[in-house]
mmCIF file of the N, C-alpha and C atoms, coordinates in Angstrom:
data_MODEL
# 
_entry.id   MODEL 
# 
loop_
_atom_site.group_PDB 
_atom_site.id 
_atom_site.type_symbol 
_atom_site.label_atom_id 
_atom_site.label_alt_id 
_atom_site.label_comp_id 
_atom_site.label_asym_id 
_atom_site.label_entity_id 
_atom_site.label_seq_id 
_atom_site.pdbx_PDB_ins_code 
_atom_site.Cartn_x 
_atom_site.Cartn_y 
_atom_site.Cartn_z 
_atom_site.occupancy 
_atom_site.B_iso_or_equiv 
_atom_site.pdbx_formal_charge 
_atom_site.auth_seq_id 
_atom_site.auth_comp_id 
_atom_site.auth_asym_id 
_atom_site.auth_atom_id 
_atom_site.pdbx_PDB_model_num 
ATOM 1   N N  . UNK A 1 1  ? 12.473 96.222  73.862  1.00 0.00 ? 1  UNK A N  1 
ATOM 2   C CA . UNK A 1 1  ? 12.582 95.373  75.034  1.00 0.00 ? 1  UNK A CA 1 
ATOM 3   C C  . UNK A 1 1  ? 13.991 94.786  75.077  1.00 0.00 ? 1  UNK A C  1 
ATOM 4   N N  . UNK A 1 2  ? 15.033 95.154  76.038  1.00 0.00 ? 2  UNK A N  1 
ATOM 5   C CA . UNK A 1 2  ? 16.019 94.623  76.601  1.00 0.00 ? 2  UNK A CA 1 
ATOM 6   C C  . UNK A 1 2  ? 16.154 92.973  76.967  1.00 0.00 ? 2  UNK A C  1 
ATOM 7   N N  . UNK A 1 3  ? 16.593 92.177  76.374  1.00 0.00 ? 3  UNK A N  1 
ATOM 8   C CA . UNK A 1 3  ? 16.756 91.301  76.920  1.00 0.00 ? 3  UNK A CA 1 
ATOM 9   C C  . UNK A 1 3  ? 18.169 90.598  77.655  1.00 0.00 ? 3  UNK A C  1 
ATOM 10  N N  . UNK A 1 4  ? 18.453 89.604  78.787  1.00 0.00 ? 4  UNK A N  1 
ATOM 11  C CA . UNK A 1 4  ? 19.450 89.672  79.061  1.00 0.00 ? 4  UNK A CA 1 
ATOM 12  C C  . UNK A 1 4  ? 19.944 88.028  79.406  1.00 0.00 ? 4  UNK A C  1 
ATOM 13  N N  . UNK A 1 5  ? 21.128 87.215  78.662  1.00 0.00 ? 5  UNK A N  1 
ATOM 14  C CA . UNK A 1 5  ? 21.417 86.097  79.069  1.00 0.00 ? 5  UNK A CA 1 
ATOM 15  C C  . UNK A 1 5  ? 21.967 85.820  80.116  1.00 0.00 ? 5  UNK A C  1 
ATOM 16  N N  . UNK A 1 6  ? 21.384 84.517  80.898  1.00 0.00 ? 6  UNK A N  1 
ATOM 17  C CA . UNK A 1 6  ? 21.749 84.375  82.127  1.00 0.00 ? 6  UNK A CA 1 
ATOM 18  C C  . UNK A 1 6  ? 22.592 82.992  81.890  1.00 0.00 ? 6  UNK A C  1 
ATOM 19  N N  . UNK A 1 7  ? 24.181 83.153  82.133  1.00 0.00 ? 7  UNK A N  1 
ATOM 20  C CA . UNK A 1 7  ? 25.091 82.099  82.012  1.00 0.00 ? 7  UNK A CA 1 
ATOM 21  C C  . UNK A 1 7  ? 25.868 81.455  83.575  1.00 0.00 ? 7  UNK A C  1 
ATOM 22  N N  . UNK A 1 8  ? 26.453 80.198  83.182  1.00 0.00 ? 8  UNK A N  1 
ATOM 23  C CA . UNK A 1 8  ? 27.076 79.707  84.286  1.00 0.00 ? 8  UNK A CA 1 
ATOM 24  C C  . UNK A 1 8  ? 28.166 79.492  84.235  1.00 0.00 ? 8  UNK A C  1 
ATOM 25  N N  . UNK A 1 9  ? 29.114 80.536  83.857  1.00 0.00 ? 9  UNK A N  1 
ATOM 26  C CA . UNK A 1 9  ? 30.300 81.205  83.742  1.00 0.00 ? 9  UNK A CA 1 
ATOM 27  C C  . UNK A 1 9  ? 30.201 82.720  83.809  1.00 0.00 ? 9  UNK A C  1 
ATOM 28  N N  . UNK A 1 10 ? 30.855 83.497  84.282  1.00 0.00 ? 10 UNK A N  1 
ATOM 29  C CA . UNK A 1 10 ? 30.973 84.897  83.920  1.00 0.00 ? 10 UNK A CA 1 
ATOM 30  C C  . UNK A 1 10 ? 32.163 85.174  82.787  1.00 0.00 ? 10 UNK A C  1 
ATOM 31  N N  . UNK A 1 11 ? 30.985 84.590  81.433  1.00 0.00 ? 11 UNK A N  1 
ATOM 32  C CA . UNK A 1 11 ? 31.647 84.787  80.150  1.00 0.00 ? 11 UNK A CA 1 
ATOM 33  C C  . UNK A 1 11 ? 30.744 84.718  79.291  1.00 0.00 ? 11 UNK A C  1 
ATOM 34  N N  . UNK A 1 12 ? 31.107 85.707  78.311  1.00 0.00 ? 12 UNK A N  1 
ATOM 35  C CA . UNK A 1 12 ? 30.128 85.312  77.182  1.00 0.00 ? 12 UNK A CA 1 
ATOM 36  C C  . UNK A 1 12 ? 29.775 84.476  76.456  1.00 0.00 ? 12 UNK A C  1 
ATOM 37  N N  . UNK A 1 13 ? 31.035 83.344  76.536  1.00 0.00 ? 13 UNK A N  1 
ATOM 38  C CA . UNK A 1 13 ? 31.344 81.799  76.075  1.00 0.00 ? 13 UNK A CA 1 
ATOM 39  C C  . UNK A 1 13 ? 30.710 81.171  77.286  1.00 0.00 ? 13 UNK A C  1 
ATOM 40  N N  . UNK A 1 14 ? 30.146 81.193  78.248  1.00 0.00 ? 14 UNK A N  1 
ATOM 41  C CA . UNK A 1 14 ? 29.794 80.637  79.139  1.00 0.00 ? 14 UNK A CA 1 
ATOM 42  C C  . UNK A 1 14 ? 28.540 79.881  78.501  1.00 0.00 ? 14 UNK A C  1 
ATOM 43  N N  . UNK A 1 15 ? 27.945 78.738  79.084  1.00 0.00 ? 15 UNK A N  1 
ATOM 44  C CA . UNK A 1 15 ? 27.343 78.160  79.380  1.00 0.00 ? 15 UNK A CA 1 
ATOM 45  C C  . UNK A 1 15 ? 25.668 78.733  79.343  1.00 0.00 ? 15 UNK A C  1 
ATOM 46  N N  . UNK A 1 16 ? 25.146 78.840  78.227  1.00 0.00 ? 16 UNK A N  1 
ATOM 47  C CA . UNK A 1 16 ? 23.496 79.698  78.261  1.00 0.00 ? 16 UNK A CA 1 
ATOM 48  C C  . UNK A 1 16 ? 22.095 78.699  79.650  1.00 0.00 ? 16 UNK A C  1 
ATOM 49  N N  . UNK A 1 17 ? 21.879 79.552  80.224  1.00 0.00 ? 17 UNK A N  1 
ATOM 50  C CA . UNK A 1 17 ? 21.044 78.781  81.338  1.00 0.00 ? 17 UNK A CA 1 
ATOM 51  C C  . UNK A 1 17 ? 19.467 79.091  80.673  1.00 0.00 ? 17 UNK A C  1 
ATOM 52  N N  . UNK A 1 18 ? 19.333 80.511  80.488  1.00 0.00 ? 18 UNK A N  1 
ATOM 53  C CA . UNK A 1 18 ? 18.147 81.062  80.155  1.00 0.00 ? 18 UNK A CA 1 
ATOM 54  C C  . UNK A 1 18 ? 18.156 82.593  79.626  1.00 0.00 ? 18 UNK A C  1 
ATOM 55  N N  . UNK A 1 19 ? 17.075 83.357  79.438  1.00 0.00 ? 19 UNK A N  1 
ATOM 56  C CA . UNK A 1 19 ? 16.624 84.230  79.048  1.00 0.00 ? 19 UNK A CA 1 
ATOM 57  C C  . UNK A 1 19 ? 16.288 85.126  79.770  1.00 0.00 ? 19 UNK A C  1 
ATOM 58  N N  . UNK A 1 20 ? 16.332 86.236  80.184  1.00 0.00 ? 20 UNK A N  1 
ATOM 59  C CA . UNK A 1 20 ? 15.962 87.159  81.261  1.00 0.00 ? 20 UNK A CA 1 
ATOM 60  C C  . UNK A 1 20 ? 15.295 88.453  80.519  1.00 0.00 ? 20 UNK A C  1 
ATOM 61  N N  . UNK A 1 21 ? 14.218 88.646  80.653  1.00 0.00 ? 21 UNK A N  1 
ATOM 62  C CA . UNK A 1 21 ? 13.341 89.713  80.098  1.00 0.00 ? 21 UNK A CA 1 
ATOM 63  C C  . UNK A 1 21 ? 12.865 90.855  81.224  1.00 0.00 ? 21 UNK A C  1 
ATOM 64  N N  . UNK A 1 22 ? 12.650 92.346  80.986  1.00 0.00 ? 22 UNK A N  1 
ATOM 65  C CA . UNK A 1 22 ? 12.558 93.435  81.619  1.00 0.00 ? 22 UNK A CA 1 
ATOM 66  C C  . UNK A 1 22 ? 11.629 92.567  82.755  1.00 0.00 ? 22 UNK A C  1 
ATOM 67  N N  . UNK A 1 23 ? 11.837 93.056  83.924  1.00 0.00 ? 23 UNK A N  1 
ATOM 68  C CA . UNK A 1 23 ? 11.548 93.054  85.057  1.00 0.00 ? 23 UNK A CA 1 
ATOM 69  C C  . UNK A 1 23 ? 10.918 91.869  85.738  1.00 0.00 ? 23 UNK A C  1 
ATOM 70  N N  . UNK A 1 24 ? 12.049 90.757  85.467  1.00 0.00 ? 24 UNK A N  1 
ATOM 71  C CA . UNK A 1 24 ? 12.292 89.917  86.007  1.00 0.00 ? 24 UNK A CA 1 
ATOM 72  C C  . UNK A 1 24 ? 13.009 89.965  86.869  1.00 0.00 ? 24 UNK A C  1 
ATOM 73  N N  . UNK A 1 25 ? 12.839 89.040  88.096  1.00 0.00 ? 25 UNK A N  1 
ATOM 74  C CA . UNK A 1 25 ? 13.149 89.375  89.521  1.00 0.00 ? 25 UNK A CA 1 
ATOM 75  C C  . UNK A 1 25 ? 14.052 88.306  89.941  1.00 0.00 ? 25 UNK A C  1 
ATOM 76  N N  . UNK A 1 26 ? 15.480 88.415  90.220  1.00 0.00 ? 26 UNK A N  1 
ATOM 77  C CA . UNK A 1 26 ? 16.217 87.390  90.138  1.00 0.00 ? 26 UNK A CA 1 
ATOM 78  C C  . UNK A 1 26 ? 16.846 87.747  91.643  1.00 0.00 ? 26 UNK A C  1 
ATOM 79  N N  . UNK A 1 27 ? 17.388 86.897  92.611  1.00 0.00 ? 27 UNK A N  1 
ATOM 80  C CA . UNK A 1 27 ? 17.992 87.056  93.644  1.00 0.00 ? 27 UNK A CA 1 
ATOM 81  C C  . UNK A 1 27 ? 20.028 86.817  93.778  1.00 0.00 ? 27 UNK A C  1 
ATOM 82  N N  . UNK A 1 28 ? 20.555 87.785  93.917  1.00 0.00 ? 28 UNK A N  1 
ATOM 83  C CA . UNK A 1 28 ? 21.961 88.113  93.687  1.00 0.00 ? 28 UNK A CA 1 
ATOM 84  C C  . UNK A 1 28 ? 22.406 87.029  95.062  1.00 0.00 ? 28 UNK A C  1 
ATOM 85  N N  . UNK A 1 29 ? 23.636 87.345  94.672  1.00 0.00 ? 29 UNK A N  1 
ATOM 86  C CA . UNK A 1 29 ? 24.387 86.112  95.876  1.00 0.00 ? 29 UNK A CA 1 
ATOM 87  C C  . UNK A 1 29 ? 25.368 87.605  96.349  1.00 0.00 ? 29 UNK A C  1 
ATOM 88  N N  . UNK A 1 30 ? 25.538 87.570  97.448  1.00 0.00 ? 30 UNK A N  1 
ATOM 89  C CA . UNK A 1 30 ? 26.558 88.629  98.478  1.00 0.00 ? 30 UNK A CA 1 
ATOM 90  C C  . UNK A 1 30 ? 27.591 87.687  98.938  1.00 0.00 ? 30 UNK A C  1 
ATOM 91  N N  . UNK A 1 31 ? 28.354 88.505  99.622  1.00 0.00 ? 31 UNK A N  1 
ATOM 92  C CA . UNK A 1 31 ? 29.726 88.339  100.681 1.00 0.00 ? 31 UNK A CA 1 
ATOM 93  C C  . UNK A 1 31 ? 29.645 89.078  101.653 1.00 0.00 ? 31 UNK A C  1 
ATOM 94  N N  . UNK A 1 32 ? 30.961 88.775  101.864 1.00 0.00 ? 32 UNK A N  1 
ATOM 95  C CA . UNK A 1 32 ? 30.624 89.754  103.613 1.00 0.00 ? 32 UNK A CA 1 
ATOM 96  C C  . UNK A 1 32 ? 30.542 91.217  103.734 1.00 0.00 ? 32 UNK A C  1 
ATOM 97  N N  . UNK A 1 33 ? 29.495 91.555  104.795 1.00 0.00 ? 33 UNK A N  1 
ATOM 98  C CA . UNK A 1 33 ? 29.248 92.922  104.395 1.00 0.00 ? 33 UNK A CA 1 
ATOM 99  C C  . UNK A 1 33 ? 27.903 93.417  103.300 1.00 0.00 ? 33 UNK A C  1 
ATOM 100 N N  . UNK A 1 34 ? 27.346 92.014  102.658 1.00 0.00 ? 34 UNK A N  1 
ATOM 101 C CA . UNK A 1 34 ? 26.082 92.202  101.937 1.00 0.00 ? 34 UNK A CA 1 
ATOM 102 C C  . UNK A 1 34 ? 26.714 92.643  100.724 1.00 0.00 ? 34 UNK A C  1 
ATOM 103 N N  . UNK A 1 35 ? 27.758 92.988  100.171 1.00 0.00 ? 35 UNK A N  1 
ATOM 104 C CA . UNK A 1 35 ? 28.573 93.193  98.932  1.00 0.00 ? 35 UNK A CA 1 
ATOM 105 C C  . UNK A 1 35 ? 28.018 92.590  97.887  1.00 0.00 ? 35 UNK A C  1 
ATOM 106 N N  . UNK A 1 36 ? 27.026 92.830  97.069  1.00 0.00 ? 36 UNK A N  1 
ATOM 107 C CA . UNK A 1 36 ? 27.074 91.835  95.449  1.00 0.00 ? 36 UNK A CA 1 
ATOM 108 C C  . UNK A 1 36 ? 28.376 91.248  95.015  1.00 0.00 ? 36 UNK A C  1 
ATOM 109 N N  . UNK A 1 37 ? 28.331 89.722  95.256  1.00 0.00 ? 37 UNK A N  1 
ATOM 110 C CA . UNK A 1 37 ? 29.322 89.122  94.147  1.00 0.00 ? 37 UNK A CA 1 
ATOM 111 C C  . UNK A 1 37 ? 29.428 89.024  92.992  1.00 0.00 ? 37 UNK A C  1 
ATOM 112 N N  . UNK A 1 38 ? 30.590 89.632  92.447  1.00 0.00 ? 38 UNK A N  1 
ATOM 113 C CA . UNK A 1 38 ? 30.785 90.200  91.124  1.00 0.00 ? 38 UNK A CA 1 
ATOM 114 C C  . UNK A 1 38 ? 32.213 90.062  90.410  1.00 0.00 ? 38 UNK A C  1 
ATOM 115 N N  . UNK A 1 39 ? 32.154 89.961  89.224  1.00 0.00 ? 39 UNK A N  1 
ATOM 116 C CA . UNK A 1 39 ? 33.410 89.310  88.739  1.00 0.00 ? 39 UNK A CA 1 
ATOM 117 C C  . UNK A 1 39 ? 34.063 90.423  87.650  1.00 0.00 ? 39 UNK A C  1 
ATOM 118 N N  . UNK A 1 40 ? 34.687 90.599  87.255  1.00 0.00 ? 40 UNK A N  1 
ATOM 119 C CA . UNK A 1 40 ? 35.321 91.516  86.031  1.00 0.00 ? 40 UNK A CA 1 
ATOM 120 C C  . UNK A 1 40 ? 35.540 90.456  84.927  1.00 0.00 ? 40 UNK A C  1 
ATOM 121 N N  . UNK A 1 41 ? 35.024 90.632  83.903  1.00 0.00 ? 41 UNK A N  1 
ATOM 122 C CA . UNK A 1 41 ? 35.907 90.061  82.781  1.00 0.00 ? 41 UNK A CA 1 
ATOM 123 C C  . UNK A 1 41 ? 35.394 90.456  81.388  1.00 0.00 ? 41 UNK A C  1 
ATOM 124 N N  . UNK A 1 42 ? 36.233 89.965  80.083  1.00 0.00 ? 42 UNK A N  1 
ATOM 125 C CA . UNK A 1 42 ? 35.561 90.162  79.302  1.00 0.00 ? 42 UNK A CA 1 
ATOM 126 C C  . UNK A 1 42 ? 35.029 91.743  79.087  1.00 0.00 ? 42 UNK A C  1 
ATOM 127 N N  . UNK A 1 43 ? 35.617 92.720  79.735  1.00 0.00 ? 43 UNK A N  1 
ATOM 128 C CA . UNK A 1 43 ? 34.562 93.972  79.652  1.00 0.00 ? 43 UNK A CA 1 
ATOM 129 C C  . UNK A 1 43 ? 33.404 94.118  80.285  1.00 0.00 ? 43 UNK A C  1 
ATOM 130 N N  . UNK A 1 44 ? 32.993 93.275  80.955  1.00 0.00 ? 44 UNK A N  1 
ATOM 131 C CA . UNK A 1 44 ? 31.928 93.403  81.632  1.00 0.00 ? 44 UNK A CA 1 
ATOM 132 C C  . UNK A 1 44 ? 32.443 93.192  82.755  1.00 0.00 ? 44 UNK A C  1 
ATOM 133 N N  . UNK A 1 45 ? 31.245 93.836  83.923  1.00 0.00 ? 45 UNK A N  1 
ATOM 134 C CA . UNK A 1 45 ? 31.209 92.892  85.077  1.00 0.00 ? 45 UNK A CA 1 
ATOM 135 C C  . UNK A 1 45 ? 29.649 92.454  85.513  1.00 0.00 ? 45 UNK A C  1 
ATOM 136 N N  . UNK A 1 46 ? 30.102 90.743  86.016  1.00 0.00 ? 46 UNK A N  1 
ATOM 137 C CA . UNK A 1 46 ? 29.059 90.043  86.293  1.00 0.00 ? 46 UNK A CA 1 
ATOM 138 C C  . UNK A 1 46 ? 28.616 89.702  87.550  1.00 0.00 ? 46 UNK A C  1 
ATOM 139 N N  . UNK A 1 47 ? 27.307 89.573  87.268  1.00 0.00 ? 47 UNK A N  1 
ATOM 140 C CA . UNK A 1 47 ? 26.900 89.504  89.325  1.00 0.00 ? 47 UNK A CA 1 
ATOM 141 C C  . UNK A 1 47 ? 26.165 87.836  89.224  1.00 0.00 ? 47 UNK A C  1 
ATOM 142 N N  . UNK A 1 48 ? 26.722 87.669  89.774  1.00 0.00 ? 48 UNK A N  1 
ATOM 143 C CA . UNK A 1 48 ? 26.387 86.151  90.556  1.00 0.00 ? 48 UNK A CA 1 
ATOM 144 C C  . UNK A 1 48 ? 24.940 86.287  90.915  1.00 0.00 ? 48 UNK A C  1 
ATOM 145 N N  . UNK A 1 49 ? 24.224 85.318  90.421  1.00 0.00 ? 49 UNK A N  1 
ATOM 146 C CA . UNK A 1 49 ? 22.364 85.193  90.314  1.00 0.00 ? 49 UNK A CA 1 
ATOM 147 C C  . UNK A 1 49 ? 22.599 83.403  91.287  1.00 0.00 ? 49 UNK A C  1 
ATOM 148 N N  . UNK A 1 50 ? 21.531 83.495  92.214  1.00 0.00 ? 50 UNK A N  1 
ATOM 149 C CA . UNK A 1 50 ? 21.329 82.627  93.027  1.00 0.00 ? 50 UNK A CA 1 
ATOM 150 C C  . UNK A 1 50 ? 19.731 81.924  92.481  1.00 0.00 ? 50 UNK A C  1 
ATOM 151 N N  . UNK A 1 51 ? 19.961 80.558  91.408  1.00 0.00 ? 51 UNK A N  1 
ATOM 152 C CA . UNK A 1 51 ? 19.349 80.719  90.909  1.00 0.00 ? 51 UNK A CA 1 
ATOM 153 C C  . UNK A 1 51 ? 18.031 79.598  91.508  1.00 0.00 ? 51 UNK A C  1 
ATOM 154 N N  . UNK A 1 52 ? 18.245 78.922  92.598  1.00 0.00 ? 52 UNK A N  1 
ATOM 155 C CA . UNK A 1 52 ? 17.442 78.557  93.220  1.00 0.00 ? 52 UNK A CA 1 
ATOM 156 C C  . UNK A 1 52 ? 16.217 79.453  93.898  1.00 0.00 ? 52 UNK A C  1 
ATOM 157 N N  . UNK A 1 53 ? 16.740 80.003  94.131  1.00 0.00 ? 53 UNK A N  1 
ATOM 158 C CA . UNK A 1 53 ? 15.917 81.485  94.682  1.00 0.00 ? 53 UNK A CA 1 
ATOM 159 C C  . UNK A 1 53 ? 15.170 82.099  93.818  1.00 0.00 ? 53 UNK A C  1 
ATOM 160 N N  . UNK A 1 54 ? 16.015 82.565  92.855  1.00 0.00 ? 54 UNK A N  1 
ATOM 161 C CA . UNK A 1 54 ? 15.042 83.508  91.992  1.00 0.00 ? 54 UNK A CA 1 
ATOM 162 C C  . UNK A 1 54 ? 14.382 82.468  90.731  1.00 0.00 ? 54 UNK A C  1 
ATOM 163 N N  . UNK A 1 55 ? 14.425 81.164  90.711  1.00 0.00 ? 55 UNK A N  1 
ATOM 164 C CA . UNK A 1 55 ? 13.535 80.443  89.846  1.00 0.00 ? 55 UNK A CA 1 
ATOM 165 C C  . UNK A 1 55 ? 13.215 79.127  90.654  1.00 0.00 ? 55 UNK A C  1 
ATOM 166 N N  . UNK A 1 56 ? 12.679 78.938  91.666  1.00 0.00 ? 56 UNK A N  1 
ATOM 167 C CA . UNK A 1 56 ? 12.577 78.092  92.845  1.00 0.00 ? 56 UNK A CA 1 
ATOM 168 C C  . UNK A 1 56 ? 11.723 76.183  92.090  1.00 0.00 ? 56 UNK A C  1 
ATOM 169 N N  . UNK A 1 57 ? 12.347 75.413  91.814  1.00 0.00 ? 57 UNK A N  1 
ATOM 170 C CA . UNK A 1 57 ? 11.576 74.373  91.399  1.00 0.00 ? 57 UNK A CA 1 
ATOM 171 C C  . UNK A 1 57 ? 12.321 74.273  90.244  1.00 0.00 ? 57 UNK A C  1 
ATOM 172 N N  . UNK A 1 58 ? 12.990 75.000  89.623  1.00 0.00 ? 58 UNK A N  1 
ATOM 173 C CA . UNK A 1 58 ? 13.000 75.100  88.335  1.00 0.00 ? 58 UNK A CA 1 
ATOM 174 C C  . UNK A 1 58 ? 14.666 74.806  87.550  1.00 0.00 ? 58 UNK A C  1 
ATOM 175 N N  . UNK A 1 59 ? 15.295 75.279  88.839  1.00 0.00 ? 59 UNK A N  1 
ATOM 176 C CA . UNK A 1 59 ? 17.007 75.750  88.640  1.00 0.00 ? 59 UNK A CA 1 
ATOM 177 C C  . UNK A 1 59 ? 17.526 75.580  89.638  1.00 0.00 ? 59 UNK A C  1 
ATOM 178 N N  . UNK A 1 60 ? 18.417 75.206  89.405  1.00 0.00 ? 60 UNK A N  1 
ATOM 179 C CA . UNK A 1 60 ? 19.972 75.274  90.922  1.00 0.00 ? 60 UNK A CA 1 
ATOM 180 C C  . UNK A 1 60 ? 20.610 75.751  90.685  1.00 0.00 ? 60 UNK A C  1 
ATOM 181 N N  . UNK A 1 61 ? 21.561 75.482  91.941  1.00 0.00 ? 61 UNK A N  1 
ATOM 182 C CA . UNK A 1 61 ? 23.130 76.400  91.731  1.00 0.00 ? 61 UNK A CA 1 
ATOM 183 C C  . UNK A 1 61 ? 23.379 78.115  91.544  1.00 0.00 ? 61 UNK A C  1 
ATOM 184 N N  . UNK A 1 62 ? 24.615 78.541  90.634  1.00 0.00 ? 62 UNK A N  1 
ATOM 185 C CA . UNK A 1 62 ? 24.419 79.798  90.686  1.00 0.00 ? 62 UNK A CA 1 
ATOM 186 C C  . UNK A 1 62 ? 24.362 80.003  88.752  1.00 0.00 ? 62 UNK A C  1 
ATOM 187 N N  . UNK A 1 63 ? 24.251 81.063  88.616  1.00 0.00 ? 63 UNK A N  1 
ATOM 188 C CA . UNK A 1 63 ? 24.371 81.427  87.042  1.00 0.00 ? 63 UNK A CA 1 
ATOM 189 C C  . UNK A 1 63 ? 24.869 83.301  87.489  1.00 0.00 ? 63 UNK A C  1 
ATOM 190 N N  . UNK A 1 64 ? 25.391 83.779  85.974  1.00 0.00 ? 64 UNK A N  1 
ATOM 191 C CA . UNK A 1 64 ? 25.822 85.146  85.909  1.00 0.00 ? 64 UNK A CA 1 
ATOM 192 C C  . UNK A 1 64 ? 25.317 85.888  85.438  1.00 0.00 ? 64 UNK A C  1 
ATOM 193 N N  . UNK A 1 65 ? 25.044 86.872  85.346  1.00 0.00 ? 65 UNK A N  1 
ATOM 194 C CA . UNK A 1 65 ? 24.153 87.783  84.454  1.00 0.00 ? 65 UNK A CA 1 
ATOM 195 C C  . UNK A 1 65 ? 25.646 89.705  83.991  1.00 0.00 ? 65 UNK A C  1 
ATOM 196 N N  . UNK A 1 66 ? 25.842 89.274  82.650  1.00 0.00 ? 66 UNK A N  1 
ATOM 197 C CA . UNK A 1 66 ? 26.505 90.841  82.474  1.00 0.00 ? 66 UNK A CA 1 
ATOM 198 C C  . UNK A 1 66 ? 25.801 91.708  82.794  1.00 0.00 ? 66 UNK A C  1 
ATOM 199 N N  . UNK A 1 67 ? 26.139 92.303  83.758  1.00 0.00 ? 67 UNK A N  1 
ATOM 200 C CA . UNK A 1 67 ? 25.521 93.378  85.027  1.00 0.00 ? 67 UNK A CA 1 
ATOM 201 C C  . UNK A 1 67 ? 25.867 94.671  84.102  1.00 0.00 ? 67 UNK A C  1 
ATOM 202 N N  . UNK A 1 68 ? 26.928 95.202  83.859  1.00 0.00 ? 68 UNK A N  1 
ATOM 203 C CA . UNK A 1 68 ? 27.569 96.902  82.792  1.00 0.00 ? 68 UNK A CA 1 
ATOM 204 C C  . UNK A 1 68 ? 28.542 96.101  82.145  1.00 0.00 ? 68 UNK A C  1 
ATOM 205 N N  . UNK A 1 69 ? 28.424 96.650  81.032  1.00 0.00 ? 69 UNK A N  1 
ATOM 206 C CA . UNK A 1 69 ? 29.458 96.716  80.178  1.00 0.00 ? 69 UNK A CA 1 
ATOM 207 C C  . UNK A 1 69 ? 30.647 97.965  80.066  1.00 0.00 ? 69 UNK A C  1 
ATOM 208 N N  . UNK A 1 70 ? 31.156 97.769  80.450  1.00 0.00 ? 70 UNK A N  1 
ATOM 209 C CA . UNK A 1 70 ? 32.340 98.962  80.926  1.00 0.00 ? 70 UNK A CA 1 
ATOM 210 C C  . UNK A 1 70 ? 32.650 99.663  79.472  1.00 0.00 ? 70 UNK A C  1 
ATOM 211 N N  . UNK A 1 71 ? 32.297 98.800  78.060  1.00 0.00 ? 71 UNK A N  1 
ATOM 212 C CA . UNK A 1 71 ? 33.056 100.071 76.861  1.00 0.00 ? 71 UNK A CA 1 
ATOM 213 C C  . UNK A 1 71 ? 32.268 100.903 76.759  1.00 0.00 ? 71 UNK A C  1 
ATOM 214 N N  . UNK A 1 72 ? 31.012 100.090 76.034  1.00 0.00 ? 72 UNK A N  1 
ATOM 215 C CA . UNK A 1 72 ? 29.443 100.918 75.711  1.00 0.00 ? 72 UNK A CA 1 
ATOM 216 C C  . UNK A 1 72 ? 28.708 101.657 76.740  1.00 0.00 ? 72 UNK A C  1 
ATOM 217 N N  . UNK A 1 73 ? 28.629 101.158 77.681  1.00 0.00 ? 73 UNK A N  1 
ATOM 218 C CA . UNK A 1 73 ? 27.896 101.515 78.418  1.00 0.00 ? 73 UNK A CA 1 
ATOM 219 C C  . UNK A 1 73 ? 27.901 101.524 79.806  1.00 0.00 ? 73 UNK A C  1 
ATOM 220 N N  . UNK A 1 74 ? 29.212 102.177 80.212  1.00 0.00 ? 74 UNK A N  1 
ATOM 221 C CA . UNK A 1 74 ? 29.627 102.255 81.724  1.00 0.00 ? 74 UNK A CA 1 
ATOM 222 C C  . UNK A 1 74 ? 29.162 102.617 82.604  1.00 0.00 ? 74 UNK A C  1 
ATOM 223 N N  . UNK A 1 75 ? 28.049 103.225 82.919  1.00 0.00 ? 75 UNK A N  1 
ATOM 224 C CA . UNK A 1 75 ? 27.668 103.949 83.861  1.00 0.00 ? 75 UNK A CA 1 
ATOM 225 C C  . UNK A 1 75 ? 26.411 103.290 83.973  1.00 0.00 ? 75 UNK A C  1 
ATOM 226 N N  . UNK A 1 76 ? 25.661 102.636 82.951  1.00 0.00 ? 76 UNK A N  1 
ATOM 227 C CA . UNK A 1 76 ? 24.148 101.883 82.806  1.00 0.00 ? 76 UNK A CA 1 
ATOM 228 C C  . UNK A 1 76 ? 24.510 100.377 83.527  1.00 0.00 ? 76 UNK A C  1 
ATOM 229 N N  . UNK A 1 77 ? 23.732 100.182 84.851  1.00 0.00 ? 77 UNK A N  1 
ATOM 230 C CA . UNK A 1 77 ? 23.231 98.720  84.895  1.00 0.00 ? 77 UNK A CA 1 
ATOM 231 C C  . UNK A 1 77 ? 22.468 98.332  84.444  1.00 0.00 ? 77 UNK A C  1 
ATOM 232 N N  . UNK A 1 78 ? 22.492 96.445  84.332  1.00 0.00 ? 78 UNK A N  1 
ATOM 233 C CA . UNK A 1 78 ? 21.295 95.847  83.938  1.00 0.00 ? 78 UNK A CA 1 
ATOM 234 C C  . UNK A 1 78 ? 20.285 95.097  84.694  1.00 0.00 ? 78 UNK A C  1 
ATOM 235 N N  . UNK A 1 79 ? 21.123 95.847  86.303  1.00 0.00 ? 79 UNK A N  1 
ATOM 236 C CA . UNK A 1 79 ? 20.404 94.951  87.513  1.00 0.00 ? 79 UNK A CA 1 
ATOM 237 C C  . UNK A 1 79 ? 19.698 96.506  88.075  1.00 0.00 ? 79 UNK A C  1 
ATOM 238 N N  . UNK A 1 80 ? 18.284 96.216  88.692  1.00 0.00 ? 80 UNK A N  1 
ATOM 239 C CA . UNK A 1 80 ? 18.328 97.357  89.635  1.00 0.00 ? 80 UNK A CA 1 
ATOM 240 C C  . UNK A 1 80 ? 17.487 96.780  91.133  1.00 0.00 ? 80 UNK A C  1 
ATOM 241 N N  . UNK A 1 81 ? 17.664 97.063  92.062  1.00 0.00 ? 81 UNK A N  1 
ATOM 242 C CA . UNK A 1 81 ? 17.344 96.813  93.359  1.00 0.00 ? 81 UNK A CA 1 
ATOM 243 C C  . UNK A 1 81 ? 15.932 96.767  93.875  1.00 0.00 ? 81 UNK A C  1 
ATOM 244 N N  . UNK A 1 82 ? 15.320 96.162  94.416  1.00 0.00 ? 82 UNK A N  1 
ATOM 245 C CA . UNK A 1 82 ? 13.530 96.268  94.607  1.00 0.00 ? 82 UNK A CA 1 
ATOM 246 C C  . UNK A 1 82 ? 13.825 95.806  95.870  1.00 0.00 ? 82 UNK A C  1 
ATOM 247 N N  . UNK A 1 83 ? 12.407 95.990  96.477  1.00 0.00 ? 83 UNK A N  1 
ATOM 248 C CA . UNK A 1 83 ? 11.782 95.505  97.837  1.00 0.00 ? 83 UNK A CA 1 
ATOM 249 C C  . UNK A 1 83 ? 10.958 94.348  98.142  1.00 0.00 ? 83 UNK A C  1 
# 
């Protein structure tokens, strides 16, 4: 089982919010054009989690989640898209 930290920085030094376990359903933040907001750093890139949304009562604001890791594992996300 994959697990994945959800921070409020897009850094690994960032700020720990919570825990994110397989197929948990989190809501991304866009730009214009519906674009996932997303950051480079660190080797990774991170997508901006809207965390009111996807934990409603519970959380505010936004938090990050390392979306790929560009050394290990470039081509694998850790986000995937639902309905």
């Amino acid at each position: 089982m994959q697990t994945e930290t959800l921070r409020r920085q897009p850094s690994l030094k960032g700020d720990y919010i919570t825990t994110l376990y397989p197929n948990t359903r989190v809501f991304v933040n866009v730009v214009a054009g519906n674009v996932v907001k997303s950051y480079k750093s660190e080797n990774y890139i991170w997508v901006e989690i809207d965390l009111s949304r996807s934990f409603p009562g519970e959380l505010s604001g936004n938090g990050w989640i390392a979306n790929t890791d560009l050394v290990n594992t470039p081509r694998l996300s850790s986000l995937a898209y639902c309905s």
